[in-house]
N, C-alpha and C positions, 0 to 999 in steps of 0.2 A: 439259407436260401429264402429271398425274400417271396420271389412269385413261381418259386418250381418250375424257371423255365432258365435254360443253361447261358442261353446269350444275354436276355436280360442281365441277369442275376449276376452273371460274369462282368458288364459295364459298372453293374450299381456299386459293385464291390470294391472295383478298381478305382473307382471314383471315390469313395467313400475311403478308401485307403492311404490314398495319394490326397486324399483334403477333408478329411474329417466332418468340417463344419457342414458342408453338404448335407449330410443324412439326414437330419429331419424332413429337409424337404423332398428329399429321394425317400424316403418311406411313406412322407404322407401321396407323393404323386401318385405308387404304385401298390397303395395300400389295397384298392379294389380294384386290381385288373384282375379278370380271370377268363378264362373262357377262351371264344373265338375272339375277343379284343386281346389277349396276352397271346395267345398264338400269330395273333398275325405282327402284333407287336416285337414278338422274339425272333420273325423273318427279320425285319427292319433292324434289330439289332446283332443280328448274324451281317447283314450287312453291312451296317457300320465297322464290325469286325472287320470283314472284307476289307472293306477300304481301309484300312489302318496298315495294311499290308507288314502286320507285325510289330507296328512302333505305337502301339496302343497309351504310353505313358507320355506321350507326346501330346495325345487327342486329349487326356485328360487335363495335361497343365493346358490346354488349346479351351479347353471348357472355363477353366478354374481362370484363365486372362480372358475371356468373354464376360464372363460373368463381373469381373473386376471393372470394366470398359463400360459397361451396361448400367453399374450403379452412379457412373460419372454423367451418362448420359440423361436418366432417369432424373436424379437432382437437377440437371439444366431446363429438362423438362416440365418437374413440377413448380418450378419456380417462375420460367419463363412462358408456359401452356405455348411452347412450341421447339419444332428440334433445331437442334446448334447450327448445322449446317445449311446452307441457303442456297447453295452452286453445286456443280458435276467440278465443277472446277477446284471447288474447294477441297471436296470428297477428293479429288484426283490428286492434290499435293498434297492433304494430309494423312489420307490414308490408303488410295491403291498405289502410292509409288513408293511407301516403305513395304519393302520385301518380306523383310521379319516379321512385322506387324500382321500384313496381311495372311500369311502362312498360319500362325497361330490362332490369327481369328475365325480363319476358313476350316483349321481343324475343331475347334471350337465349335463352330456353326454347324458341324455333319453331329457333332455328340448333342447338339441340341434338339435333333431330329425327332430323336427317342426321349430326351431326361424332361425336355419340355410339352405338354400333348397339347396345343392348339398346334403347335409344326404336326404332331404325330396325327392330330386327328385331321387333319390339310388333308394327309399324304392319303389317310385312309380314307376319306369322302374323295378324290383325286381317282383312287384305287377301283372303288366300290361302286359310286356312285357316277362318274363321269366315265371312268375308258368302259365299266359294264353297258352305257348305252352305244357305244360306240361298234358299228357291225366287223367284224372279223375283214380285215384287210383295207381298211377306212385308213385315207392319208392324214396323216398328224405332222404337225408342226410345234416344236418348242423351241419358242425363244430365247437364248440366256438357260439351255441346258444344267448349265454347273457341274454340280459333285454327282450329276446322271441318275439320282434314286427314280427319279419320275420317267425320264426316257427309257430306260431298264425297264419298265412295268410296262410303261407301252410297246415295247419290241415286243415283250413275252407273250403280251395281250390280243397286238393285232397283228403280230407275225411277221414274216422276214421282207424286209423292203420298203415298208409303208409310214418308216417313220425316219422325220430331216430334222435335227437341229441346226441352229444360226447361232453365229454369235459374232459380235463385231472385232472379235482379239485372237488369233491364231496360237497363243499360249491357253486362252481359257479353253478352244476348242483342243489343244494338246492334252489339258486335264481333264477332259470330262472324257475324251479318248481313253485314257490312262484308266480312267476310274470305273470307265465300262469294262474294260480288261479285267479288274478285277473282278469283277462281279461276272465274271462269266461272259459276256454279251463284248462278241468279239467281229460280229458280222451281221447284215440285216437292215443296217440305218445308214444313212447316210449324213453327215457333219460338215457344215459350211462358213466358210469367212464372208459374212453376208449381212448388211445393213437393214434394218426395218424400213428404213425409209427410201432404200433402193428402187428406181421404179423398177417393175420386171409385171409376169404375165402367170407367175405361177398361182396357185389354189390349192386349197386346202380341206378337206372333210371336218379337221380339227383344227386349233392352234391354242396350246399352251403359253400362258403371260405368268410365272411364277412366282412373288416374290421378287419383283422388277421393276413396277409402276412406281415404289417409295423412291427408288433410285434417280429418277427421272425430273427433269425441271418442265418437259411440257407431255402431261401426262395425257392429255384429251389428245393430242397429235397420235402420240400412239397408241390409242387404242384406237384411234380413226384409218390407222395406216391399218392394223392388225382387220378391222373390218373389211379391208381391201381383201386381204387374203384369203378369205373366209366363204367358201363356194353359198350360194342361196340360201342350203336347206344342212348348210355347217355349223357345228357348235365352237363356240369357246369357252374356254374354262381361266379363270383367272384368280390368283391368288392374293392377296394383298395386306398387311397388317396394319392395321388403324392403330393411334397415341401410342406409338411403339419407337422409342426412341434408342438408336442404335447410330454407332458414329459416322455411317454412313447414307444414313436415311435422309432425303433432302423435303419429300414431297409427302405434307400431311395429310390425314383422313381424321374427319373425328366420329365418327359413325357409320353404318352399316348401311341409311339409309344413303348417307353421301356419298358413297360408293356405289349405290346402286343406279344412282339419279347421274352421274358420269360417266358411267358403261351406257348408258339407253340412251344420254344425250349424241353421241357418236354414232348412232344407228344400229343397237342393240335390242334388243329384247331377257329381261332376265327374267329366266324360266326354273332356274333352281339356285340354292344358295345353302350353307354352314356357316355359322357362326359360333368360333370355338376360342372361348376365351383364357387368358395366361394361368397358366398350371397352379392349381389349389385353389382357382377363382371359380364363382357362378358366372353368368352371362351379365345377369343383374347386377353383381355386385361391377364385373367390367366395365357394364355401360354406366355406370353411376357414379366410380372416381374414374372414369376415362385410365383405363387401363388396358392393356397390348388386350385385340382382338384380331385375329384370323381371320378375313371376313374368303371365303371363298365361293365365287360365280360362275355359274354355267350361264351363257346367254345363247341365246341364236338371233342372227339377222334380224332388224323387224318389218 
């Protein structure tokens, strides 16, 4: 038992069992969790359990072909100081229209949640930080829901009705539907086939951008659109990974501060921020070979 805690401990194992080569770096990730950081960490890994809905040896070959994908990317990366992909278009034919591909990446990407901590520590500044200022029955918006860990926290947080996700694909709102299922959260939110760019009239206390912006060719449009939705004295929270190259990332960041100066050029205000850099890395060592950073923003209106 590496961290005495059963959900963890139960991934690291499985992992480590199913691919050997792993465990260094899964011992040294989780060499000093302890505490209220490994408790709340072993929630998130009870839920990735969840979501496996029992095909657990799935998620892990879903990890061990991410990881395989990422070192392909990574070399185009350091080679080229910039990512492969330059279109939605491209991303769209080479990798959300193969099915199998996709399936194993997206299971992949929920085990990265936990085994990687700038995702883990996202989730928990996201957690901790951003829905605790948020007052009890505060409307939220998330865009591009997903695999649902972040909506799940907001229903729980701000209670039954106050939270809508969007998403432009009626199969991805079928999954993150499915994936709230499991996790318990069966009622309370509301899920729509709904464009960012749609005009309409509605508003928001909140709105969630997760891990969305890299995907995007006009990245200033929509956070200008997301401004729109954003009542006066509303916050947003957004997620974003800078020199993080993954095979469907179109749209680069190389710094924290770049990121900050594109939110506030759009009519933002950035009032709080994380910066959590790739697992077994300082922040320094990050910013210095331009390596995968977290960069997560709370703005409000300015």
């Amino acid at each position: 038992m590496l961290t005495n805690h059963a959900n963890i401990d139960r991934l690291i194992d499985g992992q480590i069992k199913k691919n050997p080569k792993h465990e260094t770096f899964l011992r040294r990730r989780f060499a000093n969790v302890a505490g209220e950081q490994a408790a709340s960490l072993d929630t998130l890994a009870g839920q990735i359990i969840q979501l496996s809905n029992g095909n657990l040896e799935e998620f892990y070959d879903g990890y061990e072909f991410i990881c395989n994908i990422q070192k392909e990317e990574e070399l185009y990366f350091r080679r080229n100081k910039d990512y492969r992909l330059k279109s939605f278009q491209e991303a769209l034919d080479q990798i959300y229209s193969n099915a199998p591909y996709m399936e194993a990446y997206m299971r992949g990407l929920l085990v990265t949640q936990l085994f990687w901590s700038n995702h883990s520590d996202s989730i928990a500044f996201y957690t901790d930080t951003f829905l605790k200022s948020l007052p009890q029955g505060a409307s939220l918006l998330e865009i591009g829901p997903g695999h649902g860990l972040l909506f799940a926290r907001a229903v729980q947080q701000l209670g039954s009705g106050a939270v809508t996700g969007w998403d432009v694909s009626d199969s991805s709102l079928g999954h993150t539907r499915a994936a709230l299922a499991s996790l318990g959260v069966t009622d309370g939110f509301t899920l729509k086939s709904r464009n960012l760019f749609e005009e309409g009239d509605e508003t928001f206390d909140a709105v969630v951008f997760s891990e969305v912006l890299e995907h995007l060719e006009t990245p200033a449009e929509a956070i200008a659109a997301i401004r729109r939705l954003i009542k006066p004295d509303g916050k947003l929270f957004l997620n974003v990974p800078i020199n993080s190259p993954a095979p469907d990332h179109i749209f680069l960041l190389r710094s924290p501060e770049e990121t900050f100066e594109l939110i506030e050029s759009q009519g933002f205000k950035v009032v709080d921020s994380g910066c959590f850099p790739a697992t077994n890395y300082s922040l320094e060592q990050a910013r210095k070979h331009a390596l995968t950073i977290s960069v997560c923003v709370i703005a409000t209106p300015a």
